[in-house]
N, C-alpha and C positions, 0 to 999 in steps of 0.2 A: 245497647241493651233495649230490647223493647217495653214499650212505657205498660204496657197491657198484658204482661206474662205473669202466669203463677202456676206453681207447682199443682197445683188442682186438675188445672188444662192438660195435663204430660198426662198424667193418669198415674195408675196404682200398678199396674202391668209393669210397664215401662220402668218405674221407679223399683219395683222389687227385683229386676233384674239385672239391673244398675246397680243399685247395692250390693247385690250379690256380688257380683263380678268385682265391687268395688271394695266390698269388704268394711262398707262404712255407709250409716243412714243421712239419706239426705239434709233430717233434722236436724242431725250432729253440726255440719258442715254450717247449716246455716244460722245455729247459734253461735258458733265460733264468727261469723261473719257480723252475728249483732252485736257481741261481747265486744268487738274490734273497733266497734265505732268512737271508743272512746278514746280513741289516738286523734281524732279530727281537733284540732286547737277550738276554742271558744271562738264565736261569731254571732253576729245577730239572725244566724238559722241554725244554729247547731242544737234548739231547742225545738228544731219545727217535726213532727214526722213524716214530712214527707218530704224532707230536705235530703241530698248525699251529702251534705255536712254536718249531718244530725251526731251527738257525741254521747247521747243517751242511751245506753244499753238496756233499762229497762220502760223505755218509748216504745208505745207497738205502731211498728211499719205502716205508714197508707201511701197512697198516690205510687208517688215513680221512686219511693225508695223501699217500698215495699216489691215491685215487679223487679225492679234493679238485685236487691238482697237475694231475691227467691231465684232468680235467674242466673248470678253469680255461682248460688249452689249446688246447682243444677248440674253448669258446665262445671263444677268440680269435681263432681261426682261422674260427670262424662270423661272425662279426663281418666282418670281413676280408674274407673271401670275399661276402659280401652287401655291405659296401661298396663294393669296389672293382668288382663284377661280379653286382650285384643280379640275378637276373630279371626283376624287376616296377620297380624302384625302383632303379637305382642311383645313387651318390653320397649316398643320405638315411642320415646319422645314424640317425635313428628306426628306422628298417628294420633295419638295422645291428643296434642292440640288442636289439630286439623281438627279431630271428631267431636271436639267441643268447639269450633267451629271461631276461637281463636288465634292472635300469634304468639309466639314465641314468648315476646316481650311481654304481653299481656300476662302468658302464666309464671313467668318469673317475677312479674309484679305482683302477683296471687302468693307467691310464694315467700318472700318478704315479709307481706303484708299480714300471714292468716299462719300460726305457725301451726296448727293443727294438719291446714292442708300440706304446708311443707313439709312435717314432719310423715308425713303416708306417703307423701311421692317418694320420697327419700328408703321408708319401708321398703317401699317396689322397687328402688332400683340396689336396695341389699337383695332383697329376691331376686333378682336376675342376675348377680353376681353367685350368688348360692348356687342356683340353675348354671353358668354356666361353670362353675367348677365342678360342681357332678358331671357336666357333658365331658370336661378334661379328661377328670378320672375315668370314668369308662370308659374314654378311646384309647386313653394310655393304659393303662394297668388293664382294665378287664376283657379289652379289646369289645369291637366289633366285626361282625358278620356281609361280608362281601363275596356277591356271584361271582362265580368262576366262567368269564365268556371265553368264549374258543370259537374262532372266524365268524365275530357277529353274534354266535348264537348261545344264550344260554344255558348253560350244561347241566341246572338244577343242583348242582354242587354250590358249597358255599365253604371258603377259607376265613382262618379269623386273623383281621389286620388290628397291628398295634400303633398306636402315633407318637414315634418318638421323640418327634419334638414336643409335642403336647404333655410327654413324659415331664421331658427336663422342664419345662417350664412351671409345671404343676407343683415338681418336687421344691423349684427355687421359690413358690410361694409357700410351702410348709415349713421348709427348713432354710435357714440365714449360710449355715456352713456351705450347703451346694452350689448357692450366689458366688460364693468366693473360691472353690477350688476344686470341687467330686467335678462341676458341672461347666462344660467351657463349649463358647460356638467360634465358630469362625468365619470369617468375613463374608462367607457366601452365607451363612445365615444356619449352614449343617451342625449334627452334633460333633463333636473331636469324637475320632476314630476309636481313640483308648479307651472310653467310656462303655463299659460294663452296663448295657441294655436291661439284662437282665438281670442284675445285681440291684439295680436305682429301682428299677420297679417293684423286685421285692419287699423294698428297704419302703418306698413309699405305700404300699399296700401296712406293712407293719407299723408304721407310724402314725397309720389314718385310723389302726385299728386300735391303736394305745390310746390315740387321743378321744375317740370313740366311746373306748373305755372308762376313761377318765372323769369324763361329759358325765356317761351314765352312777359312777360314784356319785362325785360331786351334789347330781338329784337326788340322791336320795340321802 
């Protein structure tokens, strides 16, 4: 960590598009970071502020545990904001920490440590489980749109492809009975022949649509 950083120097640009993306203000992160100081055991600096053994939550920050705290937040908010709203890459882990310029270890030590921030990574990657099972269900059930090439060339036509395996997989996370018997693969990894394509995807369009339903009761 550098001994001379603070959120001042990032700017106000930078940081509101960071939280944007992040979905959480820097400030948050780094009260949760000062609140946390109070897991440091008793010492003869845990009284100092500008110790990182300081155990005083209501101690305001100077020296290098002041540049250290703000800089921690910083990169969790960098983290964050690359996760949940990559440019290049989102939902990757790796991106994630590379971009806050971090390892691995480092942010699972973060994560541990600050349940706040643990508790938003965790956010992010229910959102990416969300995301991709809408991506399932569209390729199975609602299909997608594929050019029709003919020797190379493009024909401007476009056919709509279903993904069956993406079906069955979809359906065995909705319903428990498919896991055990509608639904069977075999060793090469295909669907059993017997299996009613279109019958499952019916069945799964209508029970996304009960449960859909249901949701919408329930709020009100």
């Amino acid at each position: 960590m550098a001994k001379d950083f603070t959120l001042a120097n990032v700017g106000r640009e930078t940081l509101d598009d960071l939280e944007r993306r992040g979905a959480i203000r820097v400030q948050q992160l780094l009260d949760e970071i000062v609140r946390c100081r109070a897991r440091h055991p008793d010492s003869s600096s845990s009284h100092l502020s500008h110790s990182h053994t300081c155990n005083v939550p209501s101690l305001k920050a100077t020296g290098f545990l002041k540049a250290d705290e703000e800089e921690k937040a910083y990169k969790m908010l960098q983290m964050l904001a690359e996760y949940r709203d990559g440019k290049e890459q989102r939902f990757s882990l790796y991106a994630a920490y590379k971009a806050a310029g971090v390892s691995r270890g480092t942010m699972q030590n973060w994560r541990n440590d600050y349940p706040l921030f643990d508790a938003l990574m965790s956010a992010v990657q229910e959102e990416m489980v969300d995301t991709m099972r809408a991506e399932a269900y569209r390729r199975s059930t609602v299909g997608h749109d594929e050019p029709v090439i003919y020797q190379g060339v493009d024909t401007g036509l476009k056919v709509k492809k279903f993904s069956d395996g993406l079906l069955q997989f979809t359906l065995m996370g909705y319903d428990a009975k498919f896991r055990a018997k509608d639904v069977n693969v075999n060793m090469s990894g295909s669907l059993d022949s017997n299996i009613n394509i279109e019958g499952l995807r019916d069945k799964l369009a209508s029970r996304l649509k009960a449960r859909a339903k249901s949701q919408e009761q329930d709020e009100e």
